[in-house]
C-alpha positions as CSV (number, residue, x, y, z in Angstrom):
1,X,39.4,-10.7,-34.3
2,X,37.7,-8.5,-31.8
3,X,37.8,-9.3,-27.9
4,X,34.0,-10.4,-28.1
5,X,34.8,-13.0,-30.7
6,X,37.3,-15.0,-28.5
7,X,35.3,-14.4,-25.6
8,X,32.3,-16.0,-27.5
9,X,34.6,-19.5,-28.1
10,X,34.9,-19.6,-24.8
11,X,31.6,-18.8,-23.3
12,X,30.2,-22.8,-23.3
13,X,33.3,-23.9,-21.5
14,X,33.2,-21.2,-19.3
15,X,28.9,-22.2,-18.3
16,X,30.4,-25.6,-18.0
17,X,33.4,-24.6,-15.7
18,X,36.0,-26.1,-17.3
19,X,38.1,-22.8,-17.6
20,X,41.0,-22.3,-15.1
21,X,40.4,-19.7,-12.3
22,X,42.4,-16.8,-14.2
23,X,40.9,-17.3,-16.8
24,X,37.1,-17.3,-15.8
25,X,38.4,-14.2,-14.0
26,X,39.3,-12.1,-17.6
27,X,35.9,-13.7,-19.5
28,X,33.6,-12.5,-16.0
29,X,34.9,-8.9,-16.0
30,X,34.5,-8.6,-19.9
31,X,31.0,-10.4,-19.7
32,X,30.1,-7.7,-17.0
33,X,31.4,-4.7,-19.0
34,X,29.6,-6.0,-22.5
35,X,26.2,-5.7,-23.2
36,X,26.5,-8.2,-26.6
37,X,28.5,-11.1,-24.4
38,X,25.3,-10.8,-21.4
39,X,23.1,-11.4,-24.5
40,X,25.4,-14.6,-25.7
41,X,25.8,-15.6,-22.2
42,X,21.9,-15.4,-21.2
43,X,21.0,-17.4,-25.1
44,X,23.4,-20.3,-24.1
45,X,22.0,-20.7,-20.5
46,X,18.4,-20.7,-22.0
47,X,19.9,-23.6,-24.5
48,X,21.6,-25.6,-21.2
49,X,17.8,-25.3,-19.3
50,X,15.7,-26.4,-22.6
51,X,18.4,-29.5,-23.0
52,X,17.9,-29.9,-19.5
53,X,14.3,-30.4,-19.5
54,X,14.6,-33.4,-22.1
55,X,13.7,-36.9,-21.3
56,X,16.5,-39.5,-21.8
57,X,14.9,-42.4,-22.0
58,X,16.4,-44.9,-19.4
59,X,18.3,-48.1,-21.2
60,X,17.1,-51.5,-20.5
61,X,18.6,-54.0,-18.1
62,X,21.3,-56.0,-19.2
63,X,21.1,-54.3,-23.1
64,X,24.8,-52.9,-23.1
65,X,25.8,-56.3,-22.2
66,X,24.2,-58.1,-25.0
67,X,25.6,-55.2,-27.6
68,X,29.1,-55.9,-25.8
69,X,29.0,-59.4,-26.7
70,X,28.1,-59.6,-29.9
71,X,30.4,-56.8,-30.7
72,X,33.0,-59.3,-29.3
73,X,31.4,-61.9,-31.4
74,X,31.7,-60.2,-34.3
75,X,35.1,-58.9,-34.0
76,X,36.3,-62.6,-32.5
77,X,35.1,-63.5,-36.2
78,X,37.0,-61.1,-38.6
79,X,40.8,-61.6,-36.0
80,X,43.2,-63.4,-37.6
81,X,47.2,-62.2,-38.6
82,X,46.8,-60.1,-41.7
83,X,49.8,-61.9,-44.5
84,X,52.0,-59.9,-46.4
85,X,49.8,-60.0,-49.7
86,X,46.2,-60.2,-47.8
87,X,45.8,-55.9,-48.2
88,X,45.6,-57.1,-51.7
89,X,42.6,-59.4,-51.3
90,X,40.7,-56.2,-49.7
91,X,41.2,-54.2,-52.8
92,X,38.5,-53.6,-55.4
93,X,39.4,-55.4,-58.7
94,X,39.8,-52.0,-60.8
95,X,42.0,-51.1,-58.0
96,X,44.2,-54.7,-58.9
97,X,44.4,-53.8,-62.7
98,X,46.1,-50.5,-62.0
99,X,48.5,-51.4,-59.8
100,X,49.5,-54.6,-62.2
101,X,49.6,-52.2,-65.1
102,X,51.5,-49.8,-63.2
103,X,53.9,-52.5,-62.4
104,X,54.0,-53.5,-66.1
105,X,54.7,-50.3,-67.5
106,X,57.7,-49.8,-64.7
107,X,59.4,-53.2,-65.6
108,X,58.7,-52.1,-69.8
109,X,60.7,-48.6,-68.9
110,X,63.3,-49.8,-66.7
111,X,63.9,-52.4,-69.8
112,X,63.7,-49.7,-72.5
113,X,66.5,-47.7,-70.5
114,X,68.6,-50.5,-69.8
115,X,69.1,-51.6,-73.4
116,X,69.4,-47.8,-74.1
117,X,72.3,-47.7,-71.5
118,X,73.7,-50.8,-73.2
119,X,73.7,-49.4,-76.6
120,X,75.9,-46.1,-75.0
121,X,77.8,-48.6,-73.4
122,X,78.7,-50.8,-76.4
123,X,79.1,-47.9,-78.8
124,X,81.6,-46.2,-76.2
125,X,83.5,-49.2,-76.1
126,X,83.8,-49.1,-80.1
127,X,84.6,-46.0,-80.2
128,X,86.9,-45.9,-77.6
129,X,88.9,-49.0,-80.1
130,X,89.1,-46.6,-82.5
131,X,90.6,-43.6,-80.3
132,X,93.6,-46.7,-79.8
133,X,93.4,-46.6,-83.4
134,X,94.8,-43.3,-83.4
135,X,97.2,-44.0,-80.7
136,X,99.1,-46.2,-82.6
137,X,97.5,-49.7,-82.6
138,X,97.2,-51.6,-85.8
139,X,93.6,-51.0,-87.6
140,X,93.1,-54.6,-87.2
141,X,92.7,-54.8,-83.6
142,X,90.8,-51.6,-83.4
143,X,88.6,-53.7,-85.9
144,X,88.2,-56.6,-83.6
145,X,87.3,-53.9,-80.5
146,X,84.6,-52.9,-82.6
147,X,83.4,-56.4,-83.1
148,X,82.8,-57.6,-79.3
């Protein structure tokens, strides 16, 4: 990025005034010293004149009072404390589906891998009867282990 380019960011703040002292000071001497920044620089004050010369039309008496209070009306209408559910009321219906199917499938997986952990659980515990088995318990009790 060349010296011009950050200078030309900072030309409309610096019309405006709105740059501290030092800094005006470094955009002044390269404005003087650059023949492309004079042309920026001349092309926004031309733009700041032809705004300048625009009519604003003037607003009517007592008009930003009447737009304050029906804003007020309006916004009196719609208070209220927001529930722990209401969000839900506010989404759109495809939106409801999703997040009840979502829900669905998460209780159908956490089910599915809890009867899976079961099963590990069950068959370690039978297995385990047998390992006494070969410790030196009778086959009968092994058998019962296996049984639970």
């Amino acid at each position: 990025m060349t010296e011009c380019d950050v200078v030309k960011r900072r030309l409309g703040r610096f019309l405006d005034a709105e740059l501290p002292p030092q800094e005006s000071a470094v955009l002044r001497a390269h404005i003087e010293g650059c023949p492309v920044c004079q042309q920026e620089i001349r092309a926004l004050q031309e733009l700041s004149a032809s705004l300048d010369t625009i009519s604003v039309p003037s607003v009517p008496a007592g008009a930003v009072d009447v737009i304050m209070a029906r804003v007020q009306q309006q916004g009196a209408g719609s208070r209220r404390i927001w529930g722990a559910l209401d969000f839900w009321k506010t989404w759109p219906v495809a939106m409801r589906f999703a997040a009840v199917g979502t829900a669905v499938v998460a209780c159908l997986i956490g089910l599915m891998l809890g009867s899976a952990t079961s099963a590990t659980i069950n068959r370690s515990r039978s297995e385990m009867a047998w390992v006494g088995l070969a410790s030196g318990t009778t086959i009968t009790s092994a058998y019962g282990e296996t049984q639970r």
